[in-house]
Structures are given as C-alpha cells and as structure tokens.
C-alpha positions as CSV (number, residue, x, y, z in Angstrom):
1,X,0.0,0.0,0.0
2,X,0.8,3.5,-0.1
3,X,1.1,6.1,2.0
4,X,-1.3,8.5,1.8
5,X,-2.3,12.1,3.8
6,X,-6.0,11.6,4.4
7,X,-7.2,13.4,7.5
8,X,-9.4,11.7,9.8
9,X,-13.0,12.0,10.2
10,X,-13.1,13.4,13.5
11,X,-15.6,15.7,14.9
12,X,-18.9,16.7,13.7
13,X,-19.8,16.8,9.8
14,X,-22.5,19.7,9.1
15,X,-24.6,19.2,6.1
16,X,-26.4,22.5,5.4
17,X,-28.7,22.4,2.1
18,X,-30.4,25.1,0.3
19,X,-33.7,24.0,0.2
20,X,-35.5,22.3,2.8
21,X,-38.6,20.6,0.0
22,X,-39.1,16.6,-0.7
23,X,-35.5,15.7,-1.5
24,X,-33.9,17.6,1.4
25,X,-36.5,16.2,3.9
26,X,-36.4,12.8,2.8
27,X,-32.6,12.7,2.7
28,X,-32.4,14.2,6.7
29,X,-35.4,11.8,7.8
30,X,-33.6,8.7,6.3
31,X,-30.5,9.6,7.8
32,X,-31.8,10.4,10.9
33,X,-34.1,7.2,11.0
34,X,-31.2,4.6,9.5
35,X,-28.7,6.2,12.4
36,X,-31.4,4.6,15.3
37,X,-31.9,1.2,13.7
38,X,-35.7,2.5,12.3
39,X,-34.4,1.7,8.2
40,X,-31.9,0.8,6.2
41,X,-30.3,3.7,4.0
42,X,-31.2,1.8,0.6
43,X,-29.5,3.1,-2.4
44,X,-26.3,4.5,-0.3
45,X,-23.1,3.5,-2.1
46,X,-20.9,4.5,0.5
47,X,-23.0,2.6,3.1
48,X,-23.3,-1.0,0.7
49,X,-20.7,-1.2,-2.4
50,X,-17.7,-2.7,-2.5
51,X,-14.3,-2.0,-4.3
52,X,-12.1,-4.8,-5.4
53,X,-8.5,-3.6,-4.0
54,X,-5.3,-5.8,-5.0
55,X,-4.9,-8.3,-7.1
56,X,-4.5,-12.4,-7.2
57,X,-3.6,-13.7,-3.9
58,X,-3.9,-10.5,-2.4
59,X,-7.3,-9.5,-4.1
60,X,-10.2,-8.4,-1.7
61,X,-13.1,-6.2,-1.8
62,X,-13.8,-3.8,1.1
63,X,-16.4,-1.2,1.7
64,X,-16.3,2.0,1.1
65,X,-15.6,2.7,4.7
66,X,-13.7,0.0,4.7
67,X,-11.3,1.8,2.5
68,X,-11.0,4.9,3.7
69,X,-12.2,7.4,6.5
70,X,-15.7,8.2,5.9
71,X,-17.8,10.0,8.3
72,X,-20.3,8.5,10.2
73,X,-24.3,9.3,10.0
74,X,-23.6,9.5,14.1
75,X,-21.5,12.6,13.3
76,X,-23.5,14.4,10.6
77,X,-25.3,17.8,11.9
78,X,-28.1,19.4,9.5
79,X,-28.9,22.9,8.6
80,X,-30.8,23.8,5.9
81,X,-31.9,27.9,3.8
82,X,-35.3,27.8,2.2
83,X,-38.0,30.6,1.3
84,X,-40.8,29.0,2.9
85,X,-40.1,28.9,7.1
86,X,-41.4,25.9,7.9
87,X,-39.1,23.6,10.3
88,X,-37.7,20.0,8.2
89,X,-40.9,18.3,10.3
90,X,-43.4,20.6,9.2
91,X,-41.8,20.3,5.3
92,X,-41.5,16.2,5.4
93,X,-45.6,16.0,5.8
94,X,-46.3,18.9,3.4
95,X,-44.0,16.8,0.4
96,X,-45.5,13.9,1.1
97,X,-43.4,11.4,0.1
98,X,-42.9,9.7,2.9
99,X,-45.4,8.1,5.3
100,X,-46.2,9.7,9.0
101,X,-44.9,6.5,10.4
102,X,-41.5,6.9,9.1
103,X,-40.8,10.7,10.0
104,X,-42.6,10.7,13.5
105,X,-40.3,8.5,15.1
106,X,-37.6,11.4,14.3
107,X,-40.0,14.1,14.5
108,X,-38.3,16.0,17.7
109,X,-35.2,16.3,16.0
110,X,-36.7,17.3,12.6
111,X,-38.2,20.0,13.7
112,X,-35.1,21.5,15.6
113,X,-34.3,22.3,12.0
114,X,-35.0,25.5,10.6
115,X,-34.4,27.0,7.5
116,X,-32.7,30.2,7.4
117,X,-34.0,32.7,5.3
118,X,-32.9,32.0,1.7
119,X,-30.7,34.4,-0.6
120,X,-33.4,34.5,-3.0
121,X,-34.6,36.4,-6.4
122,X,-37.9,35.7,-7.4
123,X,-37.1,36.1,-11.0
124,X,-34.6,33.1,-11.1
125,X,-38.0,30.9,-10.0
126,X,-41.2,32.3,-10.5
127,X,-43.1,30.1,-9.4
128,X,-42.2,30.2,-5.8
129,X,-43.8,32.7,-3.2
130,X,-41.7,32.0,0.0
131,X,-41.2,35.0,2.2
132,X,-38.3,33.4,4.5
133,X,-36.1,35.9,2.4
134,X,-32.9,38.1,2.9
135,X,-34.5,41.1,1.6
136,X,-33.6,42.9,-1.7
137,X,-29.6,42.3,-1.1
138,X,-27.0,42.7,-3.7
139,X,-25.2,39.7,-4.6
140,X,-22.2,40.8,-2.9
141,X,-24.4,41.4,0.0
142,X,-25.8,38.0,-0.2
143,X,-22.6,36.2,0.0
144,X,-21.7,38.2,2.9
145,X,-24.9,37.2,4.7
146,X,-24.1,33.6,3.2
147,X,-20.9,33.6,5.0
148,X,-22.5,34.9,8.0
149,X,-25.0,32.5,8.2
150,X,-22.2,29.1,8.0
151,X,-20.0,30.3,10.3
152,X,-22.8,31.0,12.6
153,X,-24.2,27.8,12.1
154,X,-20.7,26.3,12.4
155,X,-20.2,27.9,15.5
156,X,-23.4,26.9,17.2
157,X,-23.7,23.2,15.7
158,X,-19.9,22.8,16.9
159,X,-18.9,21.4,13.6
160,X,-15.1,20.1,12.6
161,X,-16.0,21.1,8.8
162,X,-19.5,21.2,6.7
163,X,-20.2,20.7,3.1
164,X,-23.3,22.8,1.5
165,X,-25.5,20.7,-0.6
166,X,-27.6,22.2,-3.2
167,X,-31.1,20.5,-3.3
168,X,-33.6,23.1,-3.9
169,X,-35.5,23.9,-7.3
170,X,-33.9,25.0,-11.1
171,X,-33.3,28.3,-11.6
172,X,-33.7,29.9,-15.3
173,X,-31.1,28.9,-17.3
174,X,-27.9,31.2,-17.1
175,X,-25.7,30.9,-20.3
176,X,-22.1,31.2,-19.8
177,X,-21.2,34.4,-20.4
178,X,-17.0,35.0,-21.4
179,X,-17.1,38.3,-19.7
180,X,-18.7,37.5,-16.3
181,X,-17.5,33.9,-15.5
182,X,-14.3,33.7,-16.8
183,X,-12.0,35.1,-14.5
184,X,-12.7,35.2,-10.5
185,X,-11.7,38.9,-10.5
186,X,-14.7,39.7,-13.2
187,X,-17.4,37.6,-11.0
188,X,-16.4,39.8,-8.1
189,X,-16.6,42.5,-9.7
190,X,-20.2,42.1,-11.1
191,X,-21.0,40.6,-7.8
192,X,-20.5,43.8,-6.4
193,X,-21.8,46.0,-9.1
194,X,-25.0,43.7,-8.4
195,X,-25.3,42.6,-12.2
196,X,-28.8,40.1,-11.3
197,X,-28.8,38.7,-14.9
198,X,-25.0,37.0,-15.3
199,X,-24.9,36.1,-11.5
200,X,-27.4,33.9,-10.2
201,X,-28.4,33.5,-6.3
202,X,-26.6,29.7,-6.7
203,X,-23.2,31.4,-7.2
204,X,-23.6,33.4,-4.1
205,X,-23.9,30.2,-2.7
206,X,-21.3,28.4,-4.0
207,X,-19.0,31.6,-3.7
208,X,-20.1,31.7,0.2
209,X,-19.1,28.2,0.8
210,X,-15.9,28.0,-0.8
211,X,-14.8,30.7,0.6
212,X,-15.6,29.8,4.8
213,X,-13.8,26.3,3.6
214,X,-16.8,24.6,2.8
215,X,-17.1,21.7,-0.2
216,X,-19.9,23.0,-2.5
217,X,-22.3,20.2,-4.3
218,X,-24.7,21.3,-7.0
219,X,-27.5,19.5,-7.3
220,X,-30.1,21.0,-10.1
221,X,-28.9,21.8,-13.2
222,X,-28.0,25.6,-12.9
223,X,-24.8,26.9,-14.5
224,X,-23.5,27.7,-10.8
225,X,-20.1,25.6,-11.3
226,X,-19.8,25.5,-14.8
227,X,-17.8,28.3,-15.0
228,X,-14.1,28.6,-15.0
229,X,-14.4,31.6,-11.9
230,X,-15.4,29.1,-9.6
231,X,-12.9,26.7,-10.4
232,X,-10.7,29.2,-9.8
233,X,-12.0,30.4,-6.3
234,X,-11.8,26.1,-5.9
235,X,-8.2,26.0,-6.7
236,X,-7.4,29.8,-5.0
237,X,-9.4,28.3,-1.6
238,X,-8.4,24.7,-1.9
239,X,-11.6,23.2,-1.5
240,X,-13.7,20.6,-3.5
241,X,-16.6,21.1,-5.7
242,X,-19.0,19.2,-7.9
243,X,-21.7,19.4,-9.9
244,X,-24.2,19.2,-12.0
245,X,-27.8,18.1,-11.1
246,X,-28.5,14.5,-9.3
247,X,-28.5,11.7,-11.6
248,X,-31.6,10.1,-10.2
249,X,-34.2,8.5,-12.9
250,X,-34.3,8.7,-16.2
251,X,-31.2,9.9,-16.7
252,X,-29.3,7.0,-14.7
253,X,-31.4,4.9,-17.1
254,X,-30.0,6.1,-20.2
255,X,-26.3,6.4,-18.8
256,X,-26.4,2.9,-18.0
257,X,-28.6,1.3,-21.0
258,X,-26.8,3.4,-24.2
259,X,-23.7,1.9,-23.5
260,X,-25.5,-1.4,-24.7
261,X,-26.6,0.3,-28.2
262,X,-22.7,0.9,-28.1
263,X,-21.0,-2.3,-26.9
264,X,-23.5,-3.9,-29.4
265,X,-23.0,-2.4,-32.2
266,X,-26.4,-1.6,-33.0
267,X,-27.8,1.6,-34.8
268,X,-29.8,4.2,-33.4
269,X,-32.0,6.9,-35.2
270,X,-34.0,8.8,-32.0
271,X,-34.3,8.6,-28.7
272,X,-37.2,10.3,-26.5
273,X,-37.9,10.7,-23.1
274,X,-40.8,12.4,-21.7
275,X,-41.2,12.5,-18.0
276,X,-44.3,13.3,-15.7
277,X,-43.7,14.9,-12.7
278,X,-46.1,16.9,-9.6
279,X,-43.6,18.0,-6.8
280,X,-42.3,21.3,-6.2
281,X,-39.5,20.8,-8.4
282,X,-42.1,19.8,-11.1
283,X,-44.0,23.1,-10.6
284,X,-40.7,24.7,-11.0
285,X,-40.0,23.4,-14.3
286,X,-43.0,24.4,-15.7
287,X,-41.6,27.6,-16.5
288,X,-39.9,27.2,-19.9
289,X,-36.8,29.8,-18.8
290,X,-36.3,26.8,-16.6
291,X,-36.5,23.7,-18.1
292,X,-34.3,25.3,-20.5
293,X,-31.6,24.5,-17.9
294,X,-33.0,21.3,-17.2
295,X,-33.1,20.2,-20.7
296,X,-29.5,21.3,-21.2
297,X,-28.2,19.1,-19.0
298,X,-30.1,15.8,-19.8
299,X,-29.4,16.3,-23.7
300,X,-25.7,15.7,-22.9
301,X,-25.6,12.6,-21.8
302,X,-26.6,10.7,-24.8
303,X,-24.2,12.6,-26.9
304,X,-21.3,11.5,-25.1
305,X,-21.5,8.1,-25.4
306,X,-23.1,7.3,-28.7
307,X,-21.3,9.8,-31.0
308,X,-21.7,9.7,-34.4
309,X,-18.2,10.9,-35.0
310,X,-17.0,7.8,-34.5
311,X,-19.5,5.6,-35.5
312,X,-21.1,7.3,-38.6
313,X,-22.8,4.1,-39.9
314,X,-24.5,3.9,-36.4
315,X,-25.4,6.7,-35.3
316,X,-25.1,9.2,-38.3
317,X,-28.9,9.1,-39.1
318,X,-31.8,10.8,-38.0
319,X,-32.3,15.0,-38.0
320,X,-33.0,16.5,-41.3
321,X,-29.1,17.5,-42.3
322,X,-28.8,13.4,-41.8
323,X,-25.8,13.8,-39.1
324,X,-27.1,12.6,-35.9
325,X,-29.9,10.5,-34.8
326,X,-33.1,12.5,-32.9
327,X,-33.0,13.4,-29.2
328,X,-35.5,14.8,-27.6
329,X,-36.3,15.0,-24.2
330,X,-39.6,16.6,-22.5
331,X,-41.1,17.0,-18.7
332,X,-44.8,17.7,-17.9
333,X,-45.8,19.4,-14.8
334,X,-48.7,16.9,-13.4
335,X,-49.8,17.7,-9.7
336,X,-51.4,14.6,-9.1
337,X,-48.1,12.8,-9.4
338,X,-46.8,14.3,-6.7
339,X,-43.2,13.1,-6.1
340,X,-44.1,10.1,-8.1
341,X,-42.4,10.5,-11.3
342,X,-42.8,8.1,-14.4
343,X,-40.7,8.2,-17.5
344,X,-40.8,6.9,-20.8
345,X,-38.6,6.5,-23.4
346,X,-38.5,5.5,-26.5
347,X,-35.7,4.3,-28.1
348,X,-35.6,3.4,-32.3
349,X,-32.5,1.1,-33.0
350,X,-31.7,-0.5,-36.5
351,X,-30.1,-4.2,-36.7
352,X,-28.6,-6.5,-39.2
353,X,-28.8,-4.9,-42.7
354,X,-30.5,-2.2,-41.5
355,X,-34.6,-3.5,-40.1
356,X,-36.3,-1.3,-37.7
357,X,-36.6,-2.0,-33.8
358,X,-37.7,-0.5,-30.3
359,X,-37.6,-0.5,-27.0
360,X,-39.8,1.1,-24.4
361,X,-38.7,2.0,-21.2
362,X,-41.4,2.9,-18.2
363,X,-39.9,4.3,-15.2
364,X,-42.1,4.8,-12.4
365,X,-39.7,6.1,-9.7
366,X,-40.0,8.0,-6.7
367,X,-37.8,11.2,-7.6
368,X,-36.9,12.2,-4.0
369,X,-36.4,8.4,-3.0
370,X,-33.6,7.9,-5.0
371,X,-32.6,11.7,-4.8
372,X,-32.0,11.2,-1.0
373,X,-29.3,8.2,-1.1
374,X,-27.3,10.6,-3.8
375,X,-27.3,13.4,-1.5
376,X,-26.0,10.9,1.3
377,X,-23.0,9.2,-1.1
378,X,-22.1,12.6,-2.3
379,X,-21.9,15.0,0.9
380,X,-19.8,12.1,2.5
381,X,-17.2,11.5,-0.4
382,X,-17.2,15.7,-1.4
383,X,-15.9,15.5,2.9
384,X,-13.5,12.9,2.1
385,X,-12.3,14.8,-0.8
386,X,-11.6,17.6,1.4
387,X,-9.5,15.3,3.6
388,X,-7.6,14.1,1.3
389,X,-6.5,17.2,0.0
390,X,-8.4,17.1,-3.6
391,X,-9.6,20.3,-4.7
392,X,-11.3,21.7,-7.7
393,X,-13.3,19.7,-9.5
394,X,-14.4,16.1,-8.4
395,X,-14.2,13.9,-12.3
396,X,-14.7,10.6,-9.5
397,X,-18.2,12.3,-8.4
398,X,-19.8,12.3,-11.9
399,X,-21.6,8.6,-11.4
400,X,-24.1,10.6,-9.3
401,X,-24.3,13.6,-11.9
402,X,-26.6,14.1,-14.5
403,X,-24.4,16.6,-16.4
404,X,-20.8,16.1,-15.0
405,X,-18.4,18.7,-15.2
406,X,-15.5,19.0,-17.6
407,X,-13.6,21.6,-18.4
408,X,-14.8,23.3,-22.2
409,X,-12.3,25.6,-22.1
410,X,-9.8,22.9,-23.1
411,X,-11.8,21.1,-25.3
412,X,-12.7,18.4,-22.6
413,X,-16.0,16.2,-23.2
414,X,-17.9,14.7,-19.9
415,X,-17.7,11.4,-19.0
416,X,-21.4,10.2,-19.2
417,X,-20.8,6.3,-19.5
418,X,-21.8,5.1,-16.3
419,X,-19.7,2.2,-16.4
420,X,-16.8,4.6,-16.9
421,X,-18.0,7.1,-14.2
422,X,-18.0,3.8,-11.8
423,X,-14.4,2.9,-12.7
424,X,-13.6,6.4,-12.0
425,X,-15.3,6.5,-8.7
426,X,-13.3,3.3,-7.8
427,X,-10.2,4.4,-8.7
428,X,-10.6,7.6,-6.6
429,X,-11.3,5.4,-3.6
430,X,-8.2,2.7,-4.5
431,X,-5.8,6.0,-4.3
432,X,-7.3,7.5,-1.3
433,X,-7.7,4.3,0.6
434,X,-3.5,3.4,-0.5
435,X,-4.0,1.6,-3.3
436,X,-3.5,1.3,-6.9
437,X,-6.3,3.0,-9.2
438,X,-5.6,-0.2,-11.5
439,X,-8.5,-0.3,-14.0
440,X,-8.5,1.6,-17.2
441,X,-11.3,3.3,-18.5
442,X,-11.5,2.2,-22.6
C-alpha cells in the first residue's frame, strides 16, 4: 500500500442544504431514522458497495468505509436555507413522500431544523412565493450574509467542517457568459456591481461556501459551477466542488442502457424521453426559462456516449441535415403525481442490414427516494475529498451527476458512461484508501 495524507473523520460533519422541500427532507429523515436502527439507507453507495482492491492472492473487496475514512451518519449535523419557514418536520408532511410513520419516530429532532432565510430572487423561480427571504440584497451582499450564516451555524452546531449541498429547485437557465465567469476577479466585480442577470443566487452560494472552507455540491442543473471563476475560487481556496444536477431516474437509465446500443454495435435513429412529474420541483420546471436548464443538462448525456463521429454508420442518421440520430427529451408538470415521477422513453435502433426495432422503457420512480441516497453518497465523499487534500473539481463524483463537469475551455468532453464514471469512482477510492487505481477506462 501506499502512504497517503487523508485526515481523519473526526468531529462533527454539518450538512447544510439550500432547500429544505421533498429531497432535502427525505434525505435528513432517512439519515436520521437509518442512524437509530428504524431503516436501512437503501441506495447509499458508500454505506453497501464494495471495491475490489489488490490483485491475485492478495485481491479483496472492502467497503467504502472499509477503504477509507468516511464520516459516520452518528456525526452528521443538518442545517438547511429555504424561502418557505417551515421547520424540516413541518416540510417532510407537506412533500408527502414519505409516510407519517417513518418521519414521526424522528420528528423531535426534525423540527429543531429550521431554515434560514434563503438568498433568494424571485425572478430566477417564478413560481415560488416564499417570504423566508434576505431582503432585496445585492449579490455581494448576499454572499456576505451567506458567510455569516455558515460560520454561525458552524459555531453553534460545533462542527469540525461542513459541506453545502444544493437540493432546492432549477433556476432559469444562465448561459455562460465570457465576460462575467471567466475570471474570479470579473465575477467579483459584477458581484458587487449587483449585475442580477449574469450572477445567479446559486453562485452566491457556492461563492459563500468556498470561501468559509466549505465543499460545495450542486445539485439541479444551474450553470452555478460550470464556470471557470469558480474553479478558480476552488483551486485559490483549496476546496472541493461538484456538480451538476443529481442523476436520479431517467437519466441513470439512459447512462447505463446506451452503453449497450454501443457495446453492441447496433444503430440508433432517435431517442425520447418524456417525464411526468407533480412535486415542487415539477412546478418549477413548468416555467420554460427553466426547463431550458434542465433540458441542457439531460441532452448531454446521450451525446457522449453514442457519438456519431466515431461511428457514422451507427449513429449518423436521423435530424433533417442526416448527421445525428433525434433526441428529444420533455417534462410535464402533473400535480397529481406528486413526487411520483414516471418516465418513458422510446428508443428506435436499426439491426442486421439495417430493419427497424424498439424499446420502451417505463420508469415509475420515486424522484426524492432515489434523490435522497445521492445526497447521502455525495456529501460524504465531497468531505473525504476535502480530507484528502483534492480540490477543484471532483471527475470521481460524476456517477451521481446528471451533467458532470468538464472543463470546455480545453476542449474536454464529460464522461457520461456510467460504467466509466463507476471505474472512476473506484479508482478515486483505491488512491485515497493506499491503493493502486488499477482499472483503465477504454
């Protein structure tokens, strides 16, 4: 084995998320519940899979915390911002997703948990009339009162470190603009000139966190990362970051089942995926300024692993200039859903000599039931990251991304093979843990 500088997990872990709707609440109760013996935390890499370390003789596999020094769920600490005031109790009934039974055994400390007023602007989400607000702040204001608001909670909590988890709804999409996100200095500087249309609420956020030495996760599909001058405020503070959106339904699906199309050598002409969905984040979404950003990031994935560049007899077929099969990709607001999402997609392959064929896919998922085990898996390794020195952007965390970050600038394309993202992950863990990252990604 090697030797390796990872710092121990001592102390307390704070976990504060912005938003406090049906995936933050589920995520808290579950961890909560699992850390008195009421569950099982279902769907938690770091708490079931293993990694194969060594080889021959010497080969084993270990857990996760096996491997190297998680945190425990004894030592993780919640706080949470929102626009609506209600404590994490009061929210877990009103998102219904899960039952009574499973959030009143947890219910006392559940409601010890509430949100501080959110850094919000109402034109970023429309749809949401919360009035647990900062006020009509500046941006550089708001990451002042950001900053304010972890240490505080730092303080008070007694917490070794935290990580800030984004979980809360879309915002309109931002496009990247050269000027404003390019350079840290030029954020900062619009920051403070208050320029509301190039920096969103989210990058006060991440700005805020980064800079009290916090690990920053994004978890919808905003822009907030994407942009070189907060990889640079990464690398200047040292801390990690992550990002974008939480790979949860259909999305997992179609990372894990193009790679089939691929490895089979099978044609495709169009793919679509339409989703129903009733939950906040649903209602959100509605609003076509944000599903633009939504839409962004789930049109990415296919292109990354089926590309007709390199297989033009596969994949070159389809849109009207005859380049590229059709993608398309839609989501419905549909209230009586609730959190109950379904998906469908289908999928229109060619075989031998070119005949026709589909495949249907019907997802009925709970969104903020497989949303929850992702925020658990990804808070705990963006911490380990930390430890281990790592800083900038995490490539190992992209399994658990919809629209994993890469840098554009350089011509880099995502990794969006979910096979690949898992060897990645693995290989993260191997080196950290004093091991050999000994599998190639083809």
């Amino acid at each position: 084995m090697k030797q390796v500088d990872v710092k121990p997990s001592n102390g307390k872990l704070g976990i504060m998320i912005v938003g406090n709707g049906a995936v933050a609440t589920t995520f808290m109760t579950g961890v909560l519940m699992a850390r008195k013996g009421l569950t099982k935390p279902v769907g938690a890499m770091t708490q079931y899979d293993k990694v194969r370390v060594g080889k021959g003789d010497a080969k084993k596999y270990l857990k996760y915390g096996e491997l190297v020094p998680l945190a425990s769920l004894d030592d993780i600490v919640f706080g949470c911002w929102d626009v609506y005031p209600q404590n994490a109790y009061q929210a877990a009934v009103y998102a219904e997703v899960l039952k009574r039974e499973d959030i009143d055994p947890v219910r006392d400390e559940l409601e010890k948990i509430v949100p501080m007023k959110a850094a919000f602007d109402k034109n970023y989400a429309k749809r949401l009339d919360g009035d647990n607000v900062k006020g009509n702040l500046t941006r550089w204001e708001m990451v002042e009162a950001l900053r304010d608001d972890i240490r505080q909670f730092k303080a008070e909590k007694q917490c070794d470190r935290v990580v800030v988890l984004w979980a809360a709804s879309t915002e309109i999409y931002v496009p990247i603009d050269e000027q404003t996100h390019y350079s840290l200095n030029a954020l900062e500087t619009a920051m403070k000139a208050d320029d509301r249309e190039h920096v969103a609420p989210s990058m006060c956020y991440a700005y805020a966190a980064l800079s009290e030495g916090c690990p920053f996760v994004m978890g919808a599909p905003n822009t907030t990362v994407d942009i070189p001058a907060v990889w640079e405020l990464a690398e200047k503070t040292q801390m990690p970051i992550a990002g974008k959106d939480f790979k949860t339904g259909q999305t997992l699906v179609k990372s894990g089942f193009a790679p089939i199309i691929g490895t089979r050598c099978l044609g495709l002409d169009g793919w679509f995926s339409t989703n129903i969905l009733g939950n906040r984040d649903g209602l959100v979404l509605d609003v076509p300024e944000n599903f633009r950003t939504k839409e962004v990031s789930k049109l990415s994935t296919l292109e990354t692993i089926l590309r007709p560049e390199d297989q033009p007899d596969l994949y070159g077929h389809g849109n009207d200039d005859d380049t590229q099969y059709y993608h398309k990709v839609r989501i419905n607001y549909y209230p009586p859903r609730n959190d109950n999402k379904e998906s469908w997609d289908n999928i229109d392959i060619r075989g031998w000599m070119g005949y026709p064929m589909q495949i249907k896919i019907n997802f009925l998922c709970r969104d903020s039931i497989l949303a929850a085990p992702v925020c658990l898996d990804l808070c705990l390794l963006i911490d380990l990251a930390a430890r281990a020195g790592r800083y900038g952007t995490q490539r190992f965390l992209s399994f658990f991304l919809k629209s994993p970050m890469h840098d554009y600038t350089q011509g880099e394309a995502p990794v969006n093979h979910l096979y690949q993202q898992h060897t990645m992950l693995r290989n993260a863990l191997r080196e950290m843990g004093g091991y050999e990252a000994d599998e190639e990604i083809d």
